[in-house]
N, CA, C and O atoms as a GROMACS GRO file, in nm:
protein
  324
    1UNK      N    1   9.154  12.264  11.980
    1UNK     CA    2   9.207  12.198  11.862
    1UNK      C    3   9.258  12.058  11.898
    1UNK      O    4   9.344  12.002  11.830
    2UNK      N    5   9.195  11.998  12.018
    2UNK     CA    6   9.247  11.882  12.039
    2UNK      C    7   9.159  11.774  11.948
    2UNK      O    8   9.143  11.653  11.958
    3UNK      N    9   9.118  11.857  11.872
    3UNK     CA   10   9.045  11.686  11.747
    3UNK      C   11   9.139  11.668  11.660
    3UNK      O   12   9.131  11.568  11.590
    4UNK      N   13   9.278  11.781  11.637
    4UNK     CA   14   9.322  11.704  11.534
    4UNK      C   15   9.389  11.576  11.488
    4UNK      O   16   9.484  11.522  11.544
    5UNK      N   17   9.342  11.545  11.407
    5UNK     CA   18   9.391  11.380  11.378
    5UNK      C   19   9.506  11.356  11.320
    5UNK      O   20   9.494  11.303  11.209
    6UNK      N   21   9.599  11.375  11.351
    6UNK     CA   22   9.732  11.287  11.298
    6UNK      C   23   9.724  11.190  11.228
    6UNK      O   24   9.750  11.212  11.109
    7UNK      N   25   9.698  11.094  11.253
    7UNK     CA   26   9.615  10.980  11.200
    7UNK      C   27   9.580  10.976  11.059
    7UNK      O   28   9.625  10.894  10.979
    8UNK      N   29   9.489  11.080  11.028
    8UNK     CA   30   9.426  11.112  10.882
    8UNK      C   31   9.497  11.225  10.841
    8UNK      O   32   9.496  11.262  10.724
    9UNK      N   33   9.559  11.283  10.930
    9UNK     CA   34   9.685  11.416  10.817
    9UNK      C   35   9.791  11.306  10.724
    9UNK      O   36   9.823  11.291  10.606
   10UNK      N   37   9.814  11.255  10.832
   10UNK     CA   38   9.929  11.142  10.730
   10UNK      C   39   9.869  11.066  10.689
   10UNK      O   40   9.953  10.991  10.638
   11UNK      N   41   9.761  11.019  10.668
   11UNK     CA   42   9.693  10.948  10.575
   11UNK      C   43   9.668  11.011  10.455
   11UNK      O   44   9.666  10.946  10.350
   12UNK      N   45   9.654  11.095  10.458
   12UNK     CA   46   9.592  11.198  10.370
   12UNK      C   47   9.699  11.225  10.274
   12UNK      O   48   9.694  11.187  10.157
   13UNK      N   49   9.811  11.302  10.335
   13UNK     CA   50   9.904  11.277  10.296
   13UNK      C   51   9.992  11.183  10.247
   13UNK      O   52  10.099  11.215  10.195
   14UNK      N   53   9.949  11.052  10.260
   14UNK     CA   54  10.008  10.956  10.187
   14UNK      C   55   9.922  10.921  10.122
   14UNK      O   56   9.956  10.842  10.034
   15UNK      N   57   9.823  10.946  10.125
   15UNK     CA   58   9.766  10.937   9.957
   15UNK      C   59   9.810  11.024   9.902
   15UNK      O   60   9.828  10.967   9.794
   16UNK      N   61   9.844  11.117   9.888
   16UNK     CA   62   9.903  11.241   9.790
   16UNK      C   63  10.061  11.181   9.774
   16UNK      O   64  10.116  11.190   9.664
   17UNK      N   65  10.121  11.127   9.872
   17UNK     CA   66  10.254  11.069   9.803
   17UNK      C   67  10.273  10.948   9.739
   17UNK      O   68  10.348  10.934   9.643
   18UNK      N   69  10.214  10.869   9.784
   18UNK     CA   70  10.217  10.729   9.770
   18UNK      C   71  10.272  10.646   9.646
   18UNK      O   72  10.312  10.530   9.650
   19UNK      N   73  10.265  10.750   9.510
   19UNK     CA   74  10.316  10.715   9.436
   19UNK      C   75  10.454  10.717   9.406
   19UNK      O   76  10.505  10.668   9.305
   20UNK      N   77  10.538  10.803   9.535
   20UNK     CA   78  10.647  10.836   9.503
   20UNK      C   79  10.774  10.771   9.604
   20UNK      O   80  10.895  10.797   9.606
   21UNK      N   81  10.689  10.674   9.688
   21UNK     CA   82  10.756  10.571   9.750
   21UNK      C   83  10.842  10.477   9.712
   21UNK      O   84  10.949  10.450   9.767
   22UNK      N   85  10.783  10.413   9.595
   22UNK     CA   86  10.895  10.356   9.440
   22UNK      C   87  10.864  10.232   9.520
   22UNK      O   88  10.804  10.156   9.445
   23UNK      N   89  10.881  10.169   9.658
   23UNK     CA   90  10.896  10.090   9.686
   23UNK      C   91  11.016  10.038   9.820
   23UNK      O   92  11.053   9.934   9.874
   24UNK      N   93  11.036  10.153   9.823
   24UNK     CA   94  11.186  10.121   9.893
   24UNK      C   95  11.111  10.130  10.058
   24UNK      O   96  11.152  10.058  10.150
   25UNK      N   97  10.990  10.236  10.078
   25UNK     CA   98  10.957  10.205  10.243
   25UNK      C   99  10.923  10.036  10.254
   25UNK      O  100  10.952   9.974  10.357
   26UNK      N  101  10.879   9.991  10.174
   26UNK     CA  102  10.818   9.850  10.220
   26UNK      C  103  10.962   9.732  10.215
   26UNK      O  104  10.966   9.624  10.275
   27UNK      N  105  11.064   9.787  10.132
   27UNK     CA  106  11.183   9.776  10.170
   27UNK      C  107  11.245   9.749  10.344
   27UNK      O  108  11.314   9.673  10.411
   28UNK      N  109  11.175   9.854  10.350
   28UNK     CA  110  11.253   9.901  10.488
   28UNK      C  111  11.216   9.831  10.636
   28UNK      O  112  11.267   9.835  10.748
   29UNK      N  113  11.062   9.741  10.558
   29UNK     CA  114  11.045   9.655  10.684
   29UNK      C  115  10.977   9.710  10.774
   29UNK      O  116  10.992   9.832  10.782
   30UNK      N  117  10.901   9.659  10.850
   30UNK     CA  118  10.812   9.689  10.960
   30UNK      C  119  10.892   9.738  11.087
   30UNK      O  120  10.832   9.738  11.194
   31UNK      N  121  11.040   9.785  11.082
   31UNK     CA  122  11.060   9.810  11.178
   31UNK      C  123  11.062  10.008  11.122
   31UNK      O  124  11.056  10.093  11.211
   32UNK      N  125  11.067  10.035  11.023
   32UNK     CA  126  11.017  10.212  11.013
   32UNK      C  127  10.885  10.194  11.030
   32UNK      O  128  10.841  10.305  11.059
   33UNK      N  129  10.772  10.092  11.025
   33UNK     CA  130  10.627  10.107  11.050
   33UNK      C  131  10.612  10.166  11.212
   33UNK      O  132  10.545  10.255  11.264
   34UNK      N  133  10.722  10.057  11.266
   34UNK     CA  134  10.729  10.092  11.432
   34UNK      C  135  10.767  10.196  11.438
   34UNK      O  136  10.674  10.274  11.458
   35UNK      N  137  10.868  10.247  11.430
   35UNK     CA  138  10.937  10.381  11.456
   35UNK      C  139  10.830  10.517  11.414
   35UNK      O  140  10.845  10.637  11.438
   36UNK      N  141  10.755  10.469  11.366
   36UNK     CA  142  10.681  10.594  11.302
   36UNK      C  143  10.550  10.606  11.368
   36UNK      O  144  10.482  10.708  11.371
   37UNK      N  145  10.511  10.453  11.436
   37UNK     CA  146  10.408  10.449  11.504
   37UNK      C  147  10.441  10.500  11.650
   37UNK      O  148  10.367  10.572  11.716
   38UNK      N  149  10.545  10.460  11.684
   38UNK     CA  150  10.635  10.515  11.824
   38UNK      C  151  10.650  10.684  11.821
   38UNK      O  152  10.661  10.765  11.914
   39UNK      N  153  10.647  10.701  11.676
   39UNK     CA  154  10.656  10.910  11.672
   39UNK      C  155  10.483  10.940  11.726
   39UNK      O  156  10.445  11.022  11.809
   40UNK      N  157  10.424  10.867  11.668
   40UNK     CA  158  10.285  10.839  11.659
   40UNK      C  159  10.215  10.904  11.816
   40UNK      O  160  10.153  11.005  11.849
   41UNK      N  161  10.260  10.792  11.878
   41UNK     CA  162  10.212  10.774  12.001
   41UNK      C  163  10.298  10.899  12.100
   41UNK      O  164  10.255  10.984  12.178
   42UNK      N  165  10.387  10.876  12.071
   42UNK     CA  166  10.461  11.040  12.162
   42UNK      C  167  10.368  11.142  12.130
   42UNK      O  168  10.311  11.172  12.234
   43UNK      N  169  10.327  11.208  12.035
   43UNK     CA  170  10.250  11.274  11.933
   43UNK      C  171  10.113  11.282  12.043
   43UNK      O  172  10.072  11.382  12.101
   44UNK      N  173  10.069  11.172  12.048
   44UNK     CA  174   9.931  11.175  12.115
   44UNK      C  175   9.954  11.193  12.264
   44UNK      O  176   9.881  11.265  12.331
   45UNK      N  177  10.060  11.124  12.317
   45UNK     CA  178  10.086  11.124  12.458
   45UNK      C  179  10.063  11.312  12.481
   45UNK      O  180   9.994  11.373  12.563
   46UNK      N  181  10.133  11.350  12.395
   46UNK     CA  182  10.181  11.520  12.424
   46UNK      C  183  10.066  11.595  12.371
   46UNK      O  184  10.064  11.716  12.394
   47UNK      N  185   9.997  11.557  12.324
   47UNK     CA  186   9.867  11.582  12.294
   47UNK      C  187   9.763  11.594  12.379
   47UNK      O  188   9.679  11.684  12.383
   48UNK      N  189   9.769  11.536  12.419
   48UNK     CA  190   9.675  11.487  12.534
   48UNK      C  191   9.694  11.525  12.682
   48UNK      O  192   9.619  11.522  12.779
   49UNK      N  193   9.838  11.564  12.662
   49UNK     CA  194   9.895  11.653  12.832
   49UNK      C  195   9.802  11.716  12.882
   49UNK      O  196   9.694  11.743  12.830
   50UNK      N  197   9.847  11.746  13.004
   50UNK     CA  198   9.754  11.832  13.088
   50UNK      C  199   9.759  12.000  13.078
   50UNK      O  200   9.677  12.086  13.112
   51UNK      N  201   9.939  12.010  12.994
   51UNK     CA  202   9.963  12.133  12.960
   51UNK      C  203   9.946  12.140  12.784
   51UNK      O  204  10.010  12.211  12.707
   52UNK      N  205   9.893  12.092  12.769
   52UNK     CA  206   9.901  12.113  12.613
   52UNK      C  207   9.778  12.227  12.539
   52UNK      O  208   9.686  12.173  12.478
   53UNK      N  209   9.779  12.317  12.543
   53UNK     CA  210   9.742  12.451  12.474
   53UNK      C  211   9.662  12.401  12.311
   53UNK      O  212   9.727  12.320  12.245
   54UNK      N  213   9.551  12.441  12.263
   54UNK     CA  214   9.517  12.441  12.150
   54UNK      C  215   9.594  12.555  12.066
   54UNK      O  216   9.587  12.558  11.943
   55UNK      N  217   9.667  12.645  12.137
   55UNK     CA  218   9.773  12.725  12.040
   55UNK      C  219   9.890  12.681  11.997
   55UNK      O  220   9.947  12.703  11.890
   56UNK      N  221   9.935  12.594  12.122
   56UNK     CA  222  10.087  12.446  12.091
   56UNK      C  223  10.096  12.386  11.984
   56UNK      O  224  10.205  12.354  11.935
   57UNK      N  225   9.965  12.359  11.924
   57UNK     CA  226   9.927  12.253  11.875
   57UNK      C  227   9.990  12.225  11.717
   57UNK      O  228  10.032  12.121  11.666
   58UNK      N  229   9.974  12.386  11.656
   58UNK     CA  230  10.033  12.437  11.534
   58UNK      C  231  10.174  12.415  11.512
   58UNK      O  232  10.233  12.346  11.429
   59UNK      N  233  10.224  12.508  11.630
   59UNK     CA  234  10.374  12.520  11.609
   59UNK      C  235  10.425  12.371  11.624
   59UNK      O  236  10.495  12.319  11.536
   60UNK      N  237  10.392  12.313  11.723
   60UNK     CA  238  10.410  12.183  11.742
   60UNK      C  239  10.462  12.070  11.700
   60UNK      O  240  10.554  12.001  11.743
   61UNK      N  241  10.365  12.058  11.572
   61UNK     CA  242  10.368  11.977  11.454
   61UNK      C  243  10.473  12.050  11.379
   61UNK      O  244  10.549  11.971  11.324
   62UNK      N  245  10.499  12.161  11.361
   62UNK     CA  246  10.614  12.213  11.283
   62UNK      C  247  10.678  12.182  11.278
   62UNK      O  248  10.729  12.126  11.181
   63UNK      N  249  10.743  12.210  11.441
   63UNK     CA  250  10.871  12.165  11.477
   63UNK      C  251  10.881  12.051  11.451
   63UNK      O  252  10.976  12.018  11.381
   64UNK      N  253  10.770  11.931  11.506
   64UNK     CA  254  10.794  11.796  11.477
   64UNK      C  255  10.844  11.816  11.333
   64UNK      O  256  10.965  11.835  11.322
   65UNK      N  257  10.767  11.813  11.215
   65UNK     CA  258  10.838  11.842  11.113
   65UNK      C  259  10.950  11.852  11.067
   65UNK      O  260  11.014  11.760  11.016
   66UNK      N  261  10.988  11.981  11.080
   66UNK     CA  262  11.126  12.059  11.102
   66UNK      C  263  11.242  11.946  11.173
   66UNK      O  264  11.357  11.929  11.133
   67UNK      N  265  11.200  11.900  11.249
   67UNK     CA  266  11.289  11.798  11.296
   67UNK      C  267  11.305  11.672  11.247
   67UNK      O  268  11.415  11.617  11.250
   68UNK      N  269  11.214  11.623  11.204
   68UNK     CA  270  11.207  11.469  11.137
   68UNK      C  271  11.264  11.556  10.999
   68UNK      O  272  11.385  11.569  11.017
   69UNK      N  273  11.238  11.596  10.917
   69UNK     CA  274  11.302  11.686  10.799
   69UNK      C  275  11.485  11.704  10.773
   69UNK      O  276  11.558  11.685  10.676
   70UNK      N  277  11.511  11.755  10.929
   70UNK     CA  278  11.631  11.778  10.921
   70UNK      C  279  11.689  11.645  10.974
   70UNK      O  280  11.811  11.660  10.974
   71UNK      N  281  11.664  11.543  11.012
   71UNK     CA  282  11.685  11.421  11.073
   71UNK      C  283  11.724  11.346  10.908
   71UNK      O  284  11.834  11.315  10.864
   72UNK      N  285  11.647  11.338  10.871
   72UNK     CA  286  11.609  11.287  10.721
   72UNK      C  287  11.724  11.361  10.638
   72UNK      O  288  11.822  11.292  10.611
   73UNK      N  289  11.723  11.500  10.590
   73UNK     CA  290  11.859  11.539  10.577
   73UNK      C  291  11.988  11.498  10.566
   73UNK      O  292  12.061  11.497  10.467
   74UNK      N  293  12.015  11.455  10.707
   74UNK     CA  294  12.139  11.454  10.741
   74UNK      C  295  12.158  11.262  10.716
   74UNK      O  296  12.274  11.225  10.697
   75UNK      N  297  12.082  11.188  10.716
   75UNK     CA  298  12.080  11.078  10.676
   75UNK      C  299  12.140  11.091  10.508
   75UNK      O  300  12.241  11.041  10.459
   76UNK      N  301  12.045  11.170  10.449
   76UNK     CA  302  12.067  11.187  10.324
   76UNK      C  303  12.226  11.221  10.304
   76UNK      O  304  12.306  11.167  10.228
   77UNK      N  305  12.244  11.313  10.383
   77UNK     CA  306  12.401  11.368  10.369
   77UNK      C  307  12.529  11.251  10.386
   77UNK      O  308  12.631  11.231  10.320
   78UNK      N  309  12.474  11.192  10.494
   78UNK     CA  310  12.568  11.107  10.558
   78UNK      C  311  12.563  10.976  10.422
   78UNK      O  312  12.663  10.905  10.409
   79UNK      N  313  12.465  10.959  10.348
   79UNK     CA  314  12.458  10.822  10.247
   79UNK      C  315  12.546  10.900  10.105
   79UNK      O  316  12.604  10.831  10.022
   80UNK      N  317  12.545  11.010  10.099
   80UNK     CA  318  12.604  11.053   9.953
   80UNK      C  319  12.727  11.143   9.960
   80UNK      O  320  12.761  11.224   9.874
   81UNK      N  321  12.812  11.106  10.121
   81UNK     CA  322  12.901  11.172  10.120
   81UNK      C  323  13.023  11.072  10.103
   81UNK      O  324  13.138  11.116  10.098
   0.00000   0.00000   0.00000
């Protein structure tokens, strides 16, 4: 399962959101472009390991998920408290 493309999941996926951006990421400046390209590249680095399992691969991204999710969260929490 090392073809999967990150790349075109979130592409993909931002075509399915894109409308709901409003405007505020482009707000935010090319420095979340970096930061996201920097998740990006960790992403592939660990991908590409020498230990990296085509069974890893699933849960993986979850967690990534799960973590950028709850990261995001607590941002949220911390702006409306």
């Amino acid at each position: 399962m090392k073809d999967f493309n990150l790349k075109k999941y979130l592409a993909e996926s931002k075509l399915l959101k894109e409308e709901m951006y409003g405007g505020y990421i482009e707000a935010m400046g090319p420095e979340l472009t970096d930061a996201i390209d920097t998740i990006e590249s960790i992403w592939f680095r660990w991908l590409d390991g020498p230990e990296t399992e085509p069974e890893d691969i699933a849960p993986a991204i979850s967690d990534l998920r799960l973590y950028l999710m709850r990261r995001i969260d607590d941002l949220e929490a911390d702006a409306l408290s």
